[in-house]
N, C-alpha and C positions, 0 to 999 in steps of 0.2 A: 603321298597318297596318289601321283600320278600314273595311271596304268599306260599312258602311252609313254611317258617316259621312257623315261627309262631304265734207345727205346730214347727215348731219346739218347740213343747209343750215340760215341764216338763217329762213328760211320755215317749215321744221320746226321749228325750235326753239320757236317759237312758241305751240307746241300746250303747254307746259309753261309751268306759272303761275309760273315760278320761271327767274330768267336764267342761262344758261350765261356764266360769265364767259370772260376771255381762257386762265384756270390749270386751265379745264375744255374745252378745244378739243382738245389733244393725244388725249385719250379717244375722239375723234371721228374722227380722220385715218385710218379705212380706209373709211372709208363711200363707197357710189356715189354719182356726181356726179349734179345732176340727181332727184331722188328726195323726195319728200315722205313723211312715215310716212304708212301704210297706216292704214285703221281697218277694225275687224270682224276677221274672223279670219284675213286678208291679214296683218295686222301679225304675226303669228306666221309662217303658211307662207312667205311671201315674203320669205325671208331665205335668204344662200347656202348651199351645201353645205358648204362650203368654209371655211377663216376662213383669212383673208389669212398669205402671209409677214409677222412682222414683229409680230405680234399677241400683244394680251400677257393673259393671265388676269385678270380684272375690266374689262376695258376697254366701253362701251357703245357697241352699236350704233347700235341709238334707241331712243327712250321715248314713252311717249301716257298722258295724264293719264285714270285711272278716275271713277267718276263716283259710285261708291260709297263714297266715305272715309264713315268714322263724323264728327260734326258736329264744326268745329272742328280739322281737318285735311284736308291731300289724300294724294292716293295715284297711283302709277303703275305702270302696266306695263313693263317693261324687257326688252330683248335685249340680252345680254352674252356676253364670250367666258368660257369656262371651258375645264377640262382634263378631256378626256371617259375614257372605257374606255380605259384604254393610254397615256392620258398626253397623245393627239392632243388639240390645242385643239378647240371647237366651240363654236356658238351653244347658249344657254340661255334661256330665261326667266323672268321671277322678278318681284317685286313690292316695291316701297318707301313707305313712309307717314310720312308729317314731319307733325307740331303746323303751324299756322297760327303760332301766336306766337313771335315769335324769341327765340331764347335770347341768354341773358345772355356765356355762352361756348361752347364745345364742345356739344353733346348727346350725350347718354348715348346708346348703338345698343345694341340686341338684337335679334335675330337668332333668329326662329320657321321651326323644321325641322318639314313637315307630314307627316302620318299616307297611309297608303294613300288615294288617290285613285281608283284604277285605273288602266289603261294604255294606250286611246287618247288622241289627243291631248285631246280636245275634257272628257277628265278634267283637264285640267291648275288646278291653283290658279288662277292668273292669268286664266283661260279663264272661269271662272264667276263671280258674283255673291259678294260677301264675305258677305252675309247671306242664308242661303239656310233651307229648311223645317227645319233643323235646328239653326238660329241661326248664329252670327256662329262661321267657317269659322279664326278665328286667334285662340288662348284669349286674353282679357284685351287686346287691341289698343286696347279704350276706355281702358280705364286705365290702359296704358303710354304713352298717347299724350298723355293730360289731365295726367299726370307727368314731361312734356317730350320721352318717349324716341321716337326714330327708329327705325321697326320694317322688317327688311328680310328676307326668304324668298327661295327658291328654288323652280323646278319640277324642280330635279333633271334628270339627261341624257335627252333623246329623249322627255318628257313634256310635250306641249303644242310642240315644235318637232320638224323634220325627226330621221330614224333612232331606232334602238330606245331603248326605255325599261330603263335599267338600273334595276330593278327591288329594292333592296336591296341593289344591290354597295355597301357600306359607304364604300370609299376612294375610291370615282367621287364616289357624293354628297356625301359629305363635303366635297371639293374644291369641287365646285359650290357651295355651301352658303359654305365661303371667298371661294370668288372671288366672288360674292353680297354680304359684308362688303366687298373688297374695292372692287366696283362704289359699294357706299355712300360708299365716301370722296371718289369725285367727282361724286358726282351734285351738279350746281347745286342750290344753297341749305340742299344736306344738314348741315353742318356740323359732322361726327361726324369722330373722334379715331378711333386704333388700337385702343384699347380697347371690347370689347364683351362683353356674355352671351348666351348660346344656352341656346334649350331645344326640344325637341320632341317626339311623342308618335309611340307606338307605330314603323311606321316612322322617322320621326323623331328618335323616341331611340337606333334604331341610328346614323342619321345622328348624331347630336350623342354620340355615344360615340368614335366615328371621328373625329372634327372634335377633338376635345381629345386624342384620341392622335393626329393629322397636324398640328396648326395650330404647334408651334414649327418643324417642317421643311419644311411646303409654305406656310405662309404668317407665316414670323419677324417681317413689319413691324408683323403682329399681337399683340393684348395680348390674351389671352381671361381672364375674373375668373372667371365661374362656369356651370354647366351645371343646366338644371333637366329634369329627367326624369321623362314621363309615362307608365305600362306601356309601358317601349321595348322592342321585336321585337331583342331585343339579337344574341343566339348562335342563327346557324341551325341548326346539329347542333341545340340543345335542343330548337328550335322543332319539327325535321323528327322526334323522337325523342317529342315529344307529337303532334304533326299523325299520325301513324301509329297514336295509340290512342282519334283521337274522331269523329266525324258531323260536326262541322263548321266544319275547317277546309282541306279540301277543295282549298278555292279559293286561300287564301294558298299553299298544300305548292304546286300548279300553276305559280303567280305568280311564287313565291320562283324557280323552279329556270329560269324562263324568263328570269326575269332576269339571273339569276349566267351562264345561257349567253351574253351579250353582249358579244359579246368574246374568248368562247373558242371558237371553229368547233371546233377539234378535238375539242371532247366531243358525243354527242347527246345528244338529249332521251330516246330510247327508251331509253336505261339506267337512267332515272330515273322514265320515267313508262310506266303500263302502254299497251296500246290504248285502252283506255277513257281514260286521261289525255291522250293525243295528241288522242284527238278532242274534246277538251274545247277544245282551241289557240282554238276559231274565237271562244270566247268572249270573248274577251280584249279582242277590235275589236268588239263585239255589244253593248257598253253596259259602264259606269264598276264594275257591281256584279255583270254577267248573270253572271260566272265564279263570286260567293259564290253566287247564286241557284239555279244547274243545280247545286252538289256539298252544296246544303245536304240533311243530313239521310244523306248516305251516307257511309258509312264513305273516312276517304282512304286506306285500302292499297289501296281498288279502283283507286284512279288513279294508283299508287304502283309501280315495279318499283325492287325491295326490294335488288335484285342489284349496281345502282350505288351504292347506299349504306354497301356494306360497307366495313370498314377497308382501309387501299391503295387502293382504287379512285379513280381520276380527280375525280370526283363528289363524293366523303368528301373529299379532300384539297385540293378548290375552298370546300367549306362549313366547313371548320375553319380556312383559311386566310380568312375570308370574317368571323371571329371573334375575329379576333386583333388587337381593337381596345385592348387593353392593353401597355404602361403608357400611363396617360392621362396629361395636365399636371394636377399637383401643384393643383390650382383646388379652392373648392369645389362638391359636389354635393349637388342636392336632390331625392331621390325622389318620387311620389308613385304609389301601386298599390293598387286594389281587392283585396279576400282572395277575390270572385267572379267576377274576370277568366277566362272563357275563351278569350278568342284569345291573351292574352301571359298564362300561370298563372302566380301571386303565386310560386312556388318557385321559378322564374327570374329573376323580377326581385329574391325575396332574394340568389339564389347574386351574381348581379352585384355586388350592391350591397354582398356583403361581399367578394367579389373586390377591389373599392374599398378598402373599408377595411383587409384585409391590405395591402394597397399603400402605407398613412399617408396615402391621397386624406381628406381632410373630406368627411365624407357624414351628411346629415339624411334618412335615411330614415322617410318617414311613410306608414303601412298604414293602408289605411282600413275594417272590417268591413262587408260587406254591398254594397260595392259594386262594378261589374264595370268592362269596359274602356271605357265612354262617360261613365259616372256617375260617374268617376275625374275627369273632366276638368274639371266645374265646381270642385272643391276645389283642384285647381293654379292654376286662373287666378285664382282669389279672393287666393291668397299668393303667387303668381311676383312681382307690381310690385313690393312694400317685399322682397322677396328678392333683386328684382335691385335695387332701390337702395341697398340694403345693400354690395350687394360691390361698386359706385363710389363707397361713402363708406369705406370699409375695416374693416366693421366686423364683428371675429368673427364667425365662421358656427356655428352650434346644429352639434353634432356626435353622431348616431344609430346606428349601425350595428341593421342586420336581426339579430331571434335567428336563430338554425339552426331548417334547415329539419328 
């Protein structure tokens, strides 16, 4: 959720350092004949509107090799089909990254759910440089990758490809984010099992809260072991119940409520957002961060109509149902949260975390003093790898519950 963060013809296939066997062609049978992948930003927009009769959730469109893997691996971009707002299939884009060295059997996959990006397309993960002025854009990818594992993400719906950006809808991304693992199992050369872990931040850990309360019923051929969580933008009531008592977060309260509207025509925006927050919309298409930038430092009830929010209202019963990412899969979890976090405050991400543990979820909750919601993110990637190596060797998971808040 951080905005300063940060046909498949013969011929085509070629662009991939890695060969598509005969047991990965079925993946391929809706593609248009005649067609080489695109390169530049073609390869995203020039995909249908459409996804074919017949089309199945993970399946690949096409792929185009990156040119930024870290040393010692490659990486790609991918178009895949998912299940968008409402269930309708849709094209997605996402990213995969495989070791160089082949494995002995199986590879280990884990599965990076990312943080707020923004919401044009040209914000999308895939879209930009994996190492950017902010460093390397997917926590610990060197060191999952030097430890065998196949690391596979999502841009989530309508970021970085055609229609709207579902914006925090929980169940939308989450899906995407499956069908994402799902896409891994046949990518050529991938070589990855049912079984995987997920982690993600901010954004992303609502995604990856979601993703282990849906993956035994929208994706059963799945094996998920463990979830690791970075300040995740978990519950939006919480979120919208502090966004309304501080100067800046302005722009997420805007972002949040544009997104949850995707999908629902019958609600407006004007119930939710004052005039001042209407006209704040243009930001949104003005650059990846311009929405944090114009609301930094004012109060967000200015941008806020207080009236949609109340209990019974349309609005209230979209963002509590938007929350309702429990019960999760019995996996374990592993926390990590600055006590200086302002955009996800540490009292949220305890309530979560012991919402878990009343549940009997295994949860390693680790609080870190002094530090906020960016400077959270070096201490998770430093312990995610043997965290996640741990839960594909089967080995008891450290058990913490949050004190009260």
């Amino acid at each position: 959720m951080e905005f300063s963060s940060r046909k498949v013809l013969a011929t085509a296939l070629l662009l991939l350092s890695v060969n598509f066997t005969a047991t990965h062609v079925s993946a391929q049978s809706f593609l248009p004949a005649n067609r080489d992948v695109p390169q530049g930003s073609a390869f995203w927009d020039e995909i249908p509107t459409q996804v074919p009769d017949g089309a199945k959730p993970g399946e690949i469109y096409w792929a185009k090799q990156r040119l930024d893997a870290p040393k010692g691996s490659k990486g790609w971009d991918v178009i895949y089909v998912a299940a968008g707002v409402g269930e309708k299939l849709t094209y997605v884009s996402g990213e995969i990254y495989l070791p160089d060295q082949a494995p002995a059997g199986q590879r280990k996959l884990v599965l990076w759910n990312h943080e707020t990006a923004g919401m044009e397309d040209s914000c999308a993960p895939s879209r930009r440089s994996l190492v950017d002025k902010w460093g390397v854009r997917i926590p610990a990818i060197e060191d999952l990758l030097k430890k065998g594992f196949a690391v596979v993400t999502s841009d989530y719906q309508g970021l970085g490809t055609p229609g709207a950006t579902a914006y925090l809808n929980g169940t939308a991304q989450a899906q995407a984010s499956l069908d994402a693992v799902r896409f891994a199992q046949t990518f050529p050369g991938a070589n990855v099992g049912p079984k995987f872990t997920a982690y993600g931040w901010s954004q992303g850990g609502q995604t990856s809260l979601w993703l282990a309360h849906l993956q035994e019923s929208y994706a059963p051929e799945l094996q998920l072991l463990g979830v690791g969580e970075i300040a995740p933008a978990s519950r939006h009531w919480d979120l919208t119940e502090y966004d309304l008592t501080t100067t800046i977060t302005g722009g997420y309260y805007i972002s949040r409520m544009v997104g949850l509207h995707v999908g629902h025509p019958e609600l407006k925006l004007r119930d939710v957002l004052s005039v001042d927050g209407l006209e704040m919309l243009e930001n949104l298409s003005a650059g990846c961060w311009t929405i944090a930038d114009k609301t930094q430092g004012k109060p967000t009830t200015l941008f806020a109509n207080q009236e949609g929010l109340k209990p019974g209202k349309p609005w209230r019963e979209l963002l509590e149902k938007n929350d309702a990412f429990l019960p999760v899969k019995n996996v374990p979890f592993v926390f990590f949260q600055g006590d200086k976090d302002d955009a996800v405050p540490v009292q949220l991400t305890r309530k979560v975390a012991a919402d878990l543990c009343q549940q009997g979820v295994p949860v390693d909750y680790r609080e870190s003093q002094g530090l906020d919601h960016e400077t959270i993110v070096p201490i998770a990637a430093a312990a995610l790898p043997a965290w996640f190596e741990d839960r594909f060797e089967g080995s008891p998971a450290q058990k913490a519950c949050p004190k009260p808040n």
